[in-house]
C-alpha positions in Angstrom: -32.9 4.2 -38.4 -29.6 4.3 -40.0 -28.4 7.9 -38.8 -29.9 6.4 -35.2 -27.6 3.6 -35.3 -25.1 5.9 -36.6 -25.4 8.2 -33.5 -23.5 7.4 -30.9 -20.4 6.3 -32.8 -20.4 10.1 -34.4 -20.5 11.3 -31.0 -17.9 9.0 -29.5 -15.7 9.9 -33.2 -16.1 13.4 -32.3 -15.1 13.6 -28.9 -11.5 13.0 -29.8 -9.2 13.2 -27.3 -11.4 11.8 -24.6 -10.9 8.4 -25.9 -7.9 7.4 -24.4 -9.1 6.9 -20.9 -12.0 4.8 -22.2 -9.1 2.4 -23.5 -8.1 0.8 -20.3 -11.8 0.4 -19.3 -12.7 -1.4 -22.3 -9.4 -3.6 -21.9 -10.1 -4.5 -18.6 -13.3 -5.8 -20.1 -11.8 -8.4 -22.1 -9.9 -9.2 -19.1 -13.0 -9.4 -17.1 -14.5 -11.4 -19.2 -11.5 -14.0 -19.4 -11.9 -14.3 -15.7 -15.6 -14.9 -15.7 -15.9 -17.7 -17.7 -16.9 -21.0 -16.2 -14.9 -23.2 -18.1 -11.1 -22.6 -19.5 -10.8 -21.0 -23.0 -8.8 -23.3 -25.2 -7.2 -22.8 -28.7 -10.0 -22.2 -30.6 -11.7 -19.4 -28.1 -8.2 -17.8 -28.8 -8.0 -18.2 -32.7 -11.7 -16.0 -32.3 -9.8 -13.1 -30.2 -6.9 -12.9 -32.2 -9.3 -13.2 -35.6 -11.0 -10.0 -34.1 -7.8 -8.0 -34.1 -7.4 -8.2 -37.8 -10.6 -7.5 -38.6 -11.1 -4.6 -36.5 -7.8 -3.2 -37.9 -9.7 -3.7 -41.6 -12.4 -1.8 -40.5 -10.5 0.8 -39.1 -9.0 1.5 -42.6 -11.7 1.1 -44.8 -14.9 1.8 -43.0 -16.2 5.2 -41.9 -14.9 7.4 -39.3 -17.9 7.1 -37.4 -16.9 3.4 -37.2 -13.6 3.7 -36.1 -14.0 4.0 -32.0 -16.4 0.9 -31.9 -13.4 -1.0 -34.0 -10.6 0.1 -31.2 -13.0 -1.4 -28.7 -13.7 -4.7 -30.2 -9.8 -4.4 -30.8 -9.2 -4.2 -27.4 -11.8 -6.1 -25.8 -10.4 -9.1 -28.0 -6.6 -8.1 -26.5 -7.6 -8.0 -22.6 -9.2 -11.4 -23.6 -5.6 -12.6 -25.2 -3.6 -10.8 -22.4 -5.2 -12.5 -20.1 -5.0 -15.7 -21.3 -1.2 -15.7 -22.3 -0.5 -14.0 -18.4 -2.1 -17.5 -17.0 -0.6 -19.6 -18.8 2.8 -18.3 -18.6 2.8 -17.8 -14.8 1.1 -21.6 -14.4 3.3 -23.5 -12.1 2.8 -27.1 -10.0 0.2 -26.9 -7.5 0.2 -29.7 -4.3 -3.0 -31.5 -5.1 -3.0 -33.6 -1.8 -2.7 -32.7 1.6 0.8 -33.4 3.0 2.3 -33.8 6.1 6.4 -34.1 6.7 9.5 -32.5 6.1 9.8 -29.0 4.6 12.9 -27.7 3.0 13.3 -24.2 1.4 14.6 -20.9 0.8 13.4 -17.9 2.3 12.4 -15.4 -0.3 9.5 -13.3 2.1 8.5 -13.1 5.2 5.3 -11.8 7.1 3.0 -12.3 9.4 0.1 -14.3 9.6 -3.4 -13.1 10.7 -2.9 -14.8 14.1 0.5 -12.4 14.4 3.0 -15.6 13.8 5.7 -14.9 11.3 4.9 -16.5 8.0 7.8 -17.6 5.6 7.2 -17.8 1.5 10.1 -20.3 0.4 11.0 -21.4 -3.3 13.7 -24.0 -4.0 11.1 -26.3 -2.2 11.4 -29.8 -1.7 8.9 -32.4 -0.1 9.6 -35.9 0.7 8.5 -38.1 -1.9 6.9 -35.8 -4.0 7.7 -36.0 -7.4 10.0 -32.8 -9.4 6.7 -32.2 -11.5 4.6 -32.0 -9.0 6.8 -30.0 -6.4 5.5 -26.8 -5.8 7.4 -23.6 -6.7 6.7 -22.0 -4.0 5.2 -22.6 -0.6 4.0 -20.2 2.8 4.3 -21.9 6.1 3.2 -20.5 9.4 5.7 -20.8 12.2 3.8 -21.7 16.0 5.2 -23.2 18.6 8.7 -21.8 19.9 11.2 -20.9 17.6 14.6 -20.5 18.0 15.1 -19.7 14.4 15.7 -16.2 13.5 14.9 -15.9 9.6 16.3 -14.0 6.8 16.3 -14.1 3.0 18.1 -16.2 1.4 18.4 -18.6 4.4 17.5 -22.4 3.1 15.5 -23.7 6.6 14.2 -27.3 6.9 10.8 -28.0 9.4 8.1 -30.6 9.2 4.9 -28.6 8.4 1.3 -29.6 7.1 0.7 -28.4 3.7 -2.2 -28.3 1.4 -3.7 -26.8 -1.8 -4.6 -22.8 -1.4 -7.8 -22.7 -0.4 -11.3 -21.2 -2.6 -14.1 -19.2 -1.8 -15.6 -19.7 1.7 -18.7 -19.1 0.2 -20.2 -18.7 -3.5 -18.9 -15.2 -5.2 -16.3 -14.8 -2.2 -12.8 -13.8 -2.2 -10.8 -16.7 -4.5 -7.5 -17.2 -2.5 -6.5 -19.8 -4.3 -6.9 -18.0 -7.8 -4.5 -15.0 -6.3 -2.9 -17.7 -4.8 -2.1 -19.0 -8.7 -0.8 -15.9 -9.9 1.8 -15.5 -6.9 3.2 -18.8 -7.8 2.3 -19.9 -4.2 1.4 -23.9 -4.7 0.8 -24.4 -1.1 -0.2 -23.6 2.2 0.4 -24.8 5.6 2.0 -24.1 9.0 4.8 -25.7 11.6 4.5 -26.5 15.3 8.0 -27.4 15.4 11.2 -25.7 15.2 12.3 -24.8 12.0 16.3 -26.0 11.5 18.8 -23.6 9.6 20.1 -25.9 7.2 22.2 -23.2 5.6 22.9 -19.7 5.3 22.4 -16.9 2.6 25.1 -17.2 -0.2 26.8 -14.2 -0.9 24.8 -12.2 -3.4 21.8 -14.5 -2.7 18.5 -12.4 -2.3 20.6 -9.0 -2.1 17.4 -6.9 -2.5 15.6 -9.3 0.4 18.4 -8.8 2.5 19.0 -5.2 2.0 15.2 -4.6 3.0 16.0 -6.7 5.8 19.6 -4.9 6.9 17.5 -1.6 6.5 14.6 -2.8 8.3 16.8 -4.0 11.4 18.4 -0.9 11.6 15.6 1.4 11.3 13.9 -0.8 14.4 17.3 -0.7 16.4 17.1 3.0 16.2 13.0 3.7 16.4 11.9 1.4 18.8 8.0 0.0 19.4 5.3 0.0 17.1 6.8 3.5 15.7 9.6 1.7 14.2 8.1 -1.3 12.5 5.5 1.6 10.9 9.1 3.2 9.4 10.2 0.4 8.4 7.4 -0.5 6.6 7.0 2.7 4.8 10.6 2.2 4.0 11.1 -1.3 3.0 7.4 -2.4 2.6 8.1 -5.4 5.5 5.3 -5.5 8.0 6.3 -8.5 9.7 7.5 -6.5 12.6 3.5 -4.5 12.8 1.3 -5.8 15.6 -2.1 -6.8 14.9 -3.4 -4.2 17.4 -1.7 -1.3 15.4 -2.6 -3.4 12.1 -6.2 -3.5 13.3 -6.3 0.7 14.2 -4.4 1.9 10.8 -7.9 0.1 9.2 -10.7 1.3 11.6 -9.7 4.6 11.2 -9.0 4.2 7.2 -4.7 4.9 7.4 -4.2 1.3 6.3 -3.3 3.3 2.4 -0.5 4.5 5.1 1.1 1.3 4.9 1.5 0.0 1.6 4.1 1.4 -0.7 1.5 3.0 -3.3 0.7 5.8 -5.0 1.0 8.1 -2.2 4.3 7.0 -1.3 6.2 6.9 -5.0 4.8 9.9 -5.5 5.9 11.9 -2.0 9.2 10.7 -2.7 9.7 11.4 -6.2 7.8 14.7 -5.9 10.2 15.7 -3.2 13.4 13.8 -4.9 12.4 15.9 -8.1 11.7 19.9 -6.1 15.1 19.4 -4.5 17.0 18.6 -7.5 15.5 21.2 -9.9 16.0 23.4 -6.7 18.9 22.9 -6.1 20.1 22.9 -10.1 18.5 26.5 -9.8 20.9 27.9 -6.9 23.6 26.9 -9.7 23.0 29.8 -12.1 25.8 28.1 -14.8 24.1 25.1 -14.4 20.4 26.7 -14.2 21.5 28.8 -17.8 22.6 25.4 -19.8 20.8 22.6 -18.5 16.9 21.8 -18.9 17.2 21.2 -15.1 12.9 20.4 -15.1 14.4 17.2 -17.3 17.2 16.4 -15.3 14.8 16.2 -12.1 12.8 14.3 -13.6 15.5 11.9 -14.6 17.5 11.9 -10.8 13.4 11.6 -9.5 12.7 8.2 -12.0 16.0 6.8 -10.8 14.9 7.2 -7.1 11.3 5.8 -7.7 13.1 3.0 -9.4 15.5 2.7 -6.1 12.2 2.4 -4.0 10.5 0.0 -6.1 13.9 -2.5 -5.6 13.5 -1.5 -1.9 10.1 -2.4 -1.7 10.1 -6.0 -3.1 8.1 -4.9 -5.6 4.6 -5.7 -4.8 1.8 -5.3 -7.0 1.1 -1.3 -5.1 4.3 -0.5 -5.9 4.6 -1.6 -9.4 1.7 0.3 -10.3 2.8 3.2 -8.6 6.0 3.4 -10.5 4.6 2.9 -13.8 2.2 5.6 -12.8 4.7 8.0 -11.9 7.1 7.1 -14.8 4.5 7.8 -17.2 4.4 11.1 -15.8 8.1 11.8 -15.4 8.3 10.3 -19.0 5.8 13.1 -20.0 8.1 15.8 -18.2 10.7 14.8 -20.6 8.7 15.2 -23.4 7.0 18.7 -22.8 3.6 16.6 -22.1 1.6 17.3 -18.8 2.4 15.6 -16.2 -0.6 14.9 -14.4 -3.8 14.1 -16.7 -6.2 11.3 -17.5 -3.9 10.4 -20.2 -1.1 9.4 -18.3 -3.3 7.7 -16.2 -5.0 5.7 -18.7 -1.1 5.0 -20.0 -0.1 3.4 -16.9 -3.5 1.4 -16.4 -3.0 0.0 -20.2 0.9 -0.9 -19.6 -0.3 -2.6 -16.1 -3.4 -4.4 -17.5 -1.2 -5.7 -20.6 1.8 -7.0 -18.1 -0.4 -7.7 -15.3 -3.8 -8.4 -16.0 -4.9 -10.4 -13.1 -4.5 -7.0 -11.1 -7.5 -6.0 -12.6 -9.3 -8.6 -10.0 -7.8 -6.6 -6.8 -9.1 -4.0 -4.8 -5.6 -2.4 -4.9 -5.5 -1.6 -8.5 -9.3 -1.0 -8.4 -8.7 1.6 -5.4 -5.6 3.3 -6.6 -6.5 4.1 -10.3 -10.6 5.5 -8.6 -8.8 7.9 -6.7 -6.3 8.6 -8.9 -9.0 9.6 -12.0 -11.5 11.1 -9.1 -8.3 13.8 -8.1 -7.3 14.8 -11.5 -11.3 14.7 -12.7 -12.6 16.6 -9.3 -9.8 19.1 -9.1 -10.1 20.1 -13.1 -14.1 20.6 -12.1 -12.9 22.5 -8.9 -10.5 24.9 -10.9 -12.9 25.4 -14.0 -15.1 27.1 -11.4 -12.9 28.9 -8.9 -9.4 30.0 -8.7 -8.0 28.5 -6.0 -5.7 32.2 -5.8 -8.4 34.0 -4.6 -7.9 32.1 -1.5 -5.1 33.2 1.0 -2.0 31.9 0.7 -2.2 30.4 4.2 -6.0 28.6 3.6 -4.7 27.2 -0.3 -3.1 24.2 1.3 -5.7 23.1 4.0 -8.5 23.8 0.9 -6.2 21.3 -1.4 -5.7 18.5 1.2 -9.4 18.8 2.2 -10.7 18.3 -1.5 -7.6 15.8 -2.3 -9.1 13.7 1.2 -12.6 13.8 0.3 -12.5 12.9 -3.4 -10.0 10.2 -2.9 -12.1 9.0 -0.1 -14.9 9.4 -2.1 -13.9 7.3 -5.2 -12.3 4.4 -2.6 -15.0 4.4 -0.3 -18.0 2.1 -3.0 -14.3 -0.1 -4.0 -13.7 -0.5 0.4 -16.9 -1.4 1.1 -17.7 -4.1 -1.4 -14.6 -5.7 -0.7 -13.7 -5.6 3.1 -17.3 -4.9 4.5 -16.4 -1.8 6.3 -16.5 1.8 6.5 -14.4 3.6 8.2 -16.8 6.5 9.3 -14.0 9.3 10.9 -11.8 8.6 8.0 -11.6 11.8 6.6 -10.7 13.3 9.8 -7.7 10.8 10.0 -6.5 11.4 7.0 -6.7 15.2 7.6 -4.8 14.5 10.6 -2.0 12.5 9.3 -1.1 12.6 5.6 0.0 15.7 6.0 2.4 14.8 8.4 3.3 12.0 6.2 3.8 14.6 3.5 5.8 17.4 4.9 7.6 15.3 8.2 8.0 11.4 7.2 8.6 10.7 3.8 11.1 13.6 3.4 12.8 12.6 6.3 12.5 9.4 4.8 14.9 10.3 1.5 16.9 12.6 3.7 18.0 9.5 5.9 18.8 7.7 2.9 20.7 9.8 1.4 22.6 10.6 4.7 23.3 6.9 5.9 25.9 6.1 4.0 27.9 8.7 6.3 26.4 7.8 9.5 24.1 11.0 9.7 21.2 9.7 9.2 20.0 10.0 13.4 18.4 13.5 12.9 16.7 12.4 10.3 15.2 9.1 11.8 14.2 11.4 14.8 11.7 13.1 12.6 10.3 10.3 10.8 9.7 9.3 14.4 7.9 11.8 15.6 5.9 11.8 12.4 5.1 8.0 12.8 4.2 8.2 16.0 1.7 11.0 15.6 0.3 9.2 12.7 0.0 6.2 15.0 -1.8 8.4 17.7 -4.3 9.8 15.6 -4.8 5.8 14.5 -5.2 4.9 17.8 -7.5 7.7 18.7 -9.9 7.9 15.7 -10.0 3.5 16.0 -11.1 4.0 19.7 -13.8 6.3 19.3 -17.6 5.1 19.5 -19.0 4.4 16.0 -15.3 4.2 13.8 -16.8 1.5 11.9 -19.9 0.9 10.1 -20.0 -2.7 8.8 -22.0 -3.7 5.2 -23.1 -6.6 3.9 -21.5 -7.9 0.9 -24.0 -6.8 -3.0 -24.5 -8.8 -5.4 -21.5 -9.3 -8.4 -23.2 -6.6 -10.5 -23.3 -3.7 -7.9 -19.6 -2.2 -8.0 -19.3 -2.5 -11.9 -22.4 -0.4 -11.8 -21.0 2.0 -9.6 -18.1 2.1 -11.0 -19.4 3.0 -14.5 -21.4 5.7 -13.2 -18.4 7.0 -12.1 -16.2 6.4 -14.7 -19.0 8.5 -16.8 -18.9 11.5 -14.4 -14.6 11.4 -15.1 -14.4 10.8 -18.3 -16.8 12.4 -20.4 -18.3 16.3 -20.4 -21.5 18.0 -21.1 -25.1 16.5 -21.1 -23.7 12.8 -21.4 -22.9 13.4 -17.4 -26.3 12.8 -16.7 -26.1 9.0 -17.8 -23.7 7.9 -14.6 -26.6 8.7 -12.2 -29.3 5.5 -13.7 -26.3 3.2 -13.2 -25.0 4.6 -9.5 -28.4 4.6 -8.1 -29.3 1.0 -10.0 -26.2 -0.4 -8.1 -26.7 1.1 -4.6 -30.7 -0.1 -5.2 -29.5 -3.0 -5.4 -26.7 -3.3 -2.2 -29.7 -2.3 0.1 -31.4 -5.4 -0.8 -28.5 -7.6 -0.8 -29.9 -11.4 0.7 -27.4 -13.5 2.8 -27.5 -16.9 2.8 -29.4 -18.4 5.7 -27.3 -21.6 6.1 -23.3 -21.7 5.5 -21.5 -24.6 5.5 -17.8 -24.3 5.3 -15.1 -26.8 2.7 -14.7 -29.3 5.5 -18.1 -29.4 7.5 -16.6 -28.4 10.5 -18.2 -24.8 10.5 -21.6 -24.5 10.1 -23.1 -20.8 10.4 -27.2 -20.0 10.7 -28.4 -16.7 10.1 -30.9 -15.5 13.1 -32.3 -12.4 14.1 -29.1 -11.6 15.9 -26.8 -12.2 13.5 -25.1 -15.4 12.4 -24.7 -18.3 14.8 -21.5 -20.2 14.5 -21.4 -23.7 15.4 -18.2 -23.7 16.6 -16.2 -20.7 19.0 -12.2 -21.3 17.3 -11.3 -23.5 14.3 -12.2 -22.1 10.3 -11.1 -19.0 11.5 -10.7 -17.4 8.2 -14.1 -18.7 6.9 -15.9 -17.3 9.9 -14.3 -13.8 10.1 -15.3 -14.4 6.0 -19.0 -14.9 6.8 -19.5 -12.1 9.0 -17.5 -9.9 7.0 -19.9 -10.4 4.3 -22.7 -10.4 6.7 -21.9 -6.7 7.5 -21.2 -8.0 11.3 -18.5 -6.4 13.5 -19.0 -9.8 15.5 -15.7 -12.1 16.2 -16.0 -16.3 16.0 -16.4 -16.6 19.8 -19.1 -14.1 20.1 -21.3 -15.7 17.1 -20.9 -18.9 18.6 -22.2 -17.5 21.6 -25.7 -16.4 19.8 -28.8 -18.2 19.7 -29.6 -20.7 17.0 -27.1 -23.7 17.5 -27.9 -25.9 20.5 -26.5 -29.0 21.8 -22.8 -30.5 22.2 -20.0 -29.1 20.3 -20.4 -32.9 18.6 -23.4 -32.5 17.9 -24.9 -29.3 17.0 -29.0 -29.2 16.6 -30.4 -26.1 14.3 -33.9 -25.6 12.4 -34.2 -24.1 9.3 -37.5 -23.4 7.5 -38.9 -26.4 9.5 -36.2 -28.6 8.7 -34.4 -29.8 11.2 -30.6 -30.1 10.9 -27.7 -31.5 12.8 -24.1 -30.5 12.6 -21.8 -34.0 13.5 -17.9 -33.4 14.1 -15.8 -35.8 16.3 -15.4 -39.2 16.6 -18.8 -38.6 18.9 -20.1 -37.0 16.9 -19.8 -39.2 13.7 -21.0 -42.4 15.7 -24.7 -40.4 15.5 -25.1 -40.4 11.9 -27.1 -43.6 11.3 -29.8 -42.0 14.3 -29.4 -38.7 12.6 -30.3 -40.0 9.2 -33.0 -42.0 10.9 -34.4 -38.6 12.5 -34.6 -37.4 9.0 -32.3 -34.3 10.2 -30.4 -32.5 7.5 -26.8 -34.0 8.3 -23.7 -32.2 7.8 -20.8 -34.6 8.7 -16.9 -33.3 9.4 -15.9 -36.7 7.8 -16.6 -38.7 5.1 -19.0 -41.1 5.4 -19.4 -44.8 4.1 -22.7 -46.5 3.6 -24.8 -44.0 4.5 -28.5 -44.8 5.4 -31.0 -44.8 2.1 -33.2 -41.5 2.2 -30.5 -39.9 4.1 -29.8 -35.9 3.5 -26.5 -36.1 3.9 -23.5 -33.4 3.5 -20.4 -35.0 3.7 -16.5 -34.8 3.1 -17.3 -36.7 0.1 -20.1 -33.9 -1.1 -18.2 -31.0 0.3 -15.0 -32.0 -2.3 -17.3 -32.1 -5.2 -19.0 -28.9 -4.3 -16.6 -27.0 -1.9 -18.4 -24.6 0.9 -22.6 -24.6 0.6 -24.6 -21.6 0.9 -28.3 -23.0 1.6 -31.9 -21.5 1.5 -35.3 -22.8 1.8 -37.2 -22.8 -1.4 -40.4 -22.5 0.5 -41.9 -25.5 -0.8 -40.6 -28.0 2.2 -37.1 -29.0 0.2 -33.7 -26.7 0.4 -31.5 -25.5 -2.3 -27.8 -24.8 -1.9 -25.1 -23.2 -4.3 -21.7 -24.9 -4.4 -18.8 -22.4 -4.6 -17.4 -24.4 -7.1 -18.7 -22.8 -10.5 -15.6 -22.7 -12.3 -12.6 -25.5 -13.6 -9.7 -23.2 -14.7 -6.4 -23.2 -14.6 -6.3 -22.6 -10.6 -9.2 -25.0 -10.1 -9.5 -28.5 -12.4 -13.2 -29.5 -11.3 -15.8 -31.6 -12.6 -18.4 -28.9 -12.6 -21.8 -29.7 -9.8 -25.0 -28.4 -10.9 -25.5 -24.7 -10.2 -28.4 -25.6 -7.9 -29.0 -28.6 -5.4 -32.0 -29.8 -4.2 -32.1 -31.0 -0.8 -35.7 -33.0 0.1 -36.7 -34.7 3.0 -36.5 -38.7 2.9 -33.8 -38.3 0.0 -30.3 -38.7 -1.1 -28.3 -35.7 -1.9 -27.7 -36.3 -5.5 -25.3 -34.1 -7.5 -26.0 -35.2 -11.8 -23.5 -33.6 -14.1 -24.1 -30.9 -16.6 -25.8 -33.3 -18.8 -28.0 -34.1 -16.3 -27.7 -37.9 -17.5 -25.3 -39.6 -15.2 -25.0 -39.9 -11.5 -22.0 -37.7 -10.1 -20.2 -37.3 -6.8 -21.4 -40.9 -5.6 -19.8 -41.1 -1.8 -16.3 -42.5 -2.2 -15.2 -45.6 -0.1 -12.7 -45.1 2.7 -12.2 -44.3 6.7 -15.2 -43.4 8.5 -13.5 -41.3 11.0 -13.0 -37.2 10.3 -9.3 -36.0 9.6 -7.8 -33.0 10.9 -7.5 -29.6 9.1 -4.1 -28.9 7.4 -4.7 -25.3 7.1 -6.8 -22.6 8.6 -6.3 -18.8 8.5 -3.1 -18.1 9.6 -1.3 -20.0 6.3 -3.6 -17.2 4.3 
């Protein structure tokens, strides 16, 4: 029994170098688990993680050396769990609690656009009317509509009179959490403008340089490239999208070129790979130079420098940031005689990231980037061990690389895409065949070469390549978007399904030999699993004015505009290519948009918005419907079941199923009170019977909890909706 026990830590010991990338997995488990719990850790959950580290470094001295890899797991496992801890509550700024309505005043530190296409401003240096200093949000996002004269840039301070409100949670249980992301931003709130926005002052100098160099750079890329083609350059350039339509936006993701767009690991590394061939080029055409200088070095110094430039340039978004460290791990490896490109590095770069910014671990960004990036190096070393690649001709080597490098990437990306958007883009790999190689040999060099000739009002030449290259990239967008079948929608799996995935194929990367067989069980598990995945029959959004049932068409909505983002959100996860207005076209919800009649396992159910629609809820309740109000509701009728404002606050959004015994259960989307969410906690079930109140206990299951609160018996209007998100 012992030597069984003893087993797998001898094999793990004797593996050796193959450790390291297991490091950054086992980290981001401690992280994981930070992020999963229900509750917030407090001091004494901490004292436990940090007692681990001690005691792990014990028995990495004194016990065996069979020992000694599960030690550096518990060891870091206990330090993703501290990492992520300390990253929350050093970021954990004042969040609006209430909804507000008044005057705005700010400084513009970003600007975007929203999913409706209206430009979006992030300001800091907020203040609200009346709202205390400790309780004034860092930073807010507001949504310009209406006509604006306003032209904005960074660093202007702007005053409006806006609608803000908390970030927003799941639209359904195990959803996206915007208001967790939303936490880690520093964004406190949310809202939009109908109403001009004033310039109350402009930039000072030196104010928001970086911002307004993106901005200056931006313009003038734009003035030069016009259309579409010229916001896509200045994206690539300056990572601003504001000036992308939705329709372009919209094409780059059906046909799977959205990568295109954000300043990642493609980007950093076609610039710094083509920064680093000139200079060691050109250092070679020097023969004085070329005979005294480690000119491989000195590249890769000038090429860090310029990665470093473009991560400024950017504004530094998460994609970038883990770009550069990627790449300067590499670089930094250059320097040192190390390989470049290995698993290694790449476990470097995901360690330094995880440890400075754990939350990342959460996003399908880092999830996506650091897949393909393990699949290329991983696939390729398979591909060479087998073949050489010089047996090919000369001509056929590059079109055999970019096919491989498309289909692995695509590969590794395509499990991380589909859990997370609910789409797959099916003529992706002939897109990117199409285009990333003109983004590699035409744009991005054309890119540096502008920048470097600007400065001396050369840089037109340049800019006419990039153009052509953007606008062919565009094309093929366009094309591949339009064509019958792009896009296969899939329904959101269960939790469990990607980590399962995921493992298998972090076991096909990282290890060698027989163990290779074990990522199968857990690959196959997980897609078992996603073909059974079981929607909710009955959604009910935050605020009770969306109500979607699940029919043999699809879901019907209950309402055709309004809770755009939850609806989009419902049929994402659905795996339905639908929009709002055509759901709330489908059978299923009949009656008045005040009062909309649906049946659900033999229950009959009635969703009440309006002031019409709240004057029914006594004959409702009297029906013995299942009433879902868009209000709050005082003295309700006894033996009414009864979904309310004053439910939906305690609860958030409802996902309800029959329990085949005549009652209904639903599962609140509120199931955690962190840092980003302070909640009373509701049952992880509730029961919904005929001729009963709707009872929430709490976890005790000894007290009555969420009794309806007192107040006006007439619904109030949304603050926010999709566009402030």
């Amino acid at each position: 029994m012992r030597h069984a026990l003893l087993w797998l830590p001898a094999r793990l010991a004797g593996e050796g170098g193959i450790l390291l990338p297991w490091a950054p997995v086992i980290l981001g488990c401690g992280i994981g688990l930070w992020f999963a719990l229900p509750w917030e850790p407090v001091l004494p959950h901490y004292a436990v993680a940090g007692g681990v580290l001690p005691a792990m470094l014990a028995a990495r001295l004194w016990a065996g050396d069979h020992w000694h890899p599960l030690a550096w797991a518990m060891a870091l496992l206990a330090t993703g769990f501290l990492a992520a801890g300390l990253r929350a509550h050093s970021v954990a700024l004042p969040v609006l609690d209430f909804r507000y309505y008044g005057p705005v005043e700010g400084r513009i530190i970003g600007i975007d656009r929203s999913q409706s296409d209206a430009i979006r401003l992030t300001l800091d240096r907020v203040i609200l009317q009346d709202v205390a200093q400790q309780r004034m949000p860092a930073r807010v996002r507001v949504a310009l509509h209406g006509d604006q004269a306003l032209t904005p840039e960074p660093g202007q301070v702007i005053a409006l009179t806006g609608h803000l409100s908390p970030p927003d949670g799941p639209v359904e249980p195990g959803s996206f959490d915007f208001r967790r992301m939303a936490f880690f931003d520093g964004l406190g709130a949310v809202g939009y403008t109908r109403t001009p926005a004033v310039l109350m002052d402009r930039a000072a100098p030196g104010d928001q340089w970086v911002n307004r160099l993106r901005a200056g750079i931006r313009d003038a890329v734009m003035a030069r490239i016009g259309g579409e083609p010229g916001a896509f350059a200045a994206a690539l350039l300056t990572g601003d999208r504001s000036g992308i339509g939705r329709e372009t936006l919209d094409d780059l993701r059906a046909s799977n070129l959205a990568h295109l767009l954000a300043i990642s690991g493609l980007h950093m590394g076609l610039l710094v790979a083509f920064v680093f061939g000139v200079v060691r080029g050109g250092l070679a055409l020097i023969p004085p130079l070329a005979l005294r200088l480690p000119t491989k070095k000195a590249a890769a110094v000038v090429a860090l420098g310029a990665g470093a430039f473009y991560l400024l340039l950017s504004g530094g978004n998460v994609a970038t940031e883990r770009a550069f460290i990627m790449v300067s791990v590499m670089l930094v490896a250059v320097l040192f005689d190390r390989r470049a490109l290995s698993l290694r590095s790449v476990a470097m770069a995901a360690l330094l990231l995880l440890l400075w910014q754990p939350e990342t671990l959460m996003e399908p960004g880092f999830q996506m980037s650091f897949a393909a990036t393990v699949a290329l190096i991983a696939g390729f070393r398979a591909l060479t061990g087998r073949f050489s690649p010089h047996r090919l001709p000369g001509w056929l080597q590059p079109a055999v690389a970019l096919f491989a490098s498309s289909f692995l990437a695509g590969l590794a990306t395509a499990p991380v895409a589909a859990v997370h958007f609910n789409r797959i883009a099916d003529y992706g790999l002939i897109a990117n065949l199409l285009a990333v190689p003109v983004m590699s040999v035409l744009v991005m060099p054309a890119a540096v070469i502008a920048g470097v000739l600007a400065p001396v009002g050369l840089s037109q030449p340049a800019l006419w390549v990039m153009e052509q290259g953007t606008r062919w990239i565009l094309f093929v967008a366009g094309a591949v978007a339009d064509a019958p079948g792009a896009v296969s929608a899939v329904p959101t799996p269960s939790p469990v399904v990607l980590p399962l995935i995921m493992l298998g194929g972090l076991i096909l990367c990282l290890t060698a030999g027989r163990v290779r067989a074990f990522a199968l069980p857990p690959v196959l598990a997980g897609l078992v699993l996603w073909s059974q995945a079981d929607r909710p029959p009955l959604l009910v959004s935050g605020d009770g004015r969306l109500v979607g049932l699940l029919g043999p068409e699809g879901r019907a909505l209950s309402a055709d505009r309004g809770q755009g983002f939850a609806a989009s959100s419902w049929l994402e996860n659905d795996g339905d290519l639908a929009t709002q207005e055509e759901a709330a076209a489908r059978p299923g919800l009949s009656g008045p948009a005040a009062a909309r009649v649906f049946v659900l396992d033999g229950w009959e159910g009635v969703a009440l918005r309006g002031k019409a629609g709240f004057a029914q809820v006594a004959d409702a309740c009297a029906a013995g419907r299942l009433v879902i109000v868009a209000g709050r509701v005082e003295d309700a009728p006894p033996g009414c079941a009864l979904i309310d404002e004053a439910l939906l606050r305690r609860t958030g959004p409802l996902a309800i199923r029959p329990k085949g015994d005549g009652t209904l259960i639903a599962r609140p989307t509120i199931t955690q009170s962190r840092l980003w969410q302070r909640r009373t906690l509701p049952p992880d079930e509730i029961t919904i019977a005929p001729g009963r109140d709707i009872e929430l206990l709490e976890a005790t299951g000894t007290a009555a909890f969420g009794q309806r609160a007192q107040g006006p018996t007439a619904p109030r209007a949304p603050v926010t909706g999709p566009d402030d998100q």
